[in-house]
C-alpha angles and dihedrals in degrees: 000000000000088000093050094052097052086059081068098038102038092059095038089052092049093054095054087045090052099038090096073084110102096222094040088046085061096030109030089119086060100047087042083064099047097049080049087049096056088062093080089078081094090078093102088069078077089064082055124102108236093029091217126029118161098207096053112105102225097206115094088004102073119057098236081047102065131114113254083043089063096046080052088057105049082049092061088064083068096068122066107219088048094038102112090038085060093040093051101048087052101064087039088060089039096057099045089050087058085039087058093041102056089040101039103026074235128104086207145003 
């Protein structure tokens, strides 16, 4: 329960940290949303069987979870108009991997 609700803090936290920014301080409640949106990259939980296990490390199992999709999305925090997306799908990814690691003893699966 402590991981799910980090995908909703960490993000929350970032966009107060970053809202020196001219454009977050008017917007943050749009680029809140769009760090929430990319967490619906965990619907392919949904191709899983069975759709939740809580020992199951997400990372390397699921396939929006995999490896070369991760180094796609911290490149998109390279590009401005996909930057929050990136940025979003990253911590997403980050958090599961310590997810994996406290529950597991594994960064990925």
């Amino acid at each position: 329960m402590f991981h799910l609700a980090l995908h909703f803090l960490v993000p929350a936290v970032l966009v107060g940290l970053l809202a020196r920014n001219q454009w977050l301080r008017t917007h943050w409640q749009l680029a809140y949303l769009t760090l929430m949106a990319t967490m619906l990259v965990d619907v392919d939980h949904l191709l899983a069987n069975p759709i939740y296990d809580p020992n199951r490390c997400s990372i390397g199992f699921h396939p929006l979870h995999q490896l070369w999709l991760i180094g796609l999305y911290i490149l998109l925090c390279f590009i401005p108009k996909t930057r929050l997306i990136g940025l979003g799908l990253t911590i997403h990814m980050a958090l599961d991997s310590i997810d994996c690691q406290v529950t597991n003893g594994i960064w990925l699966n």
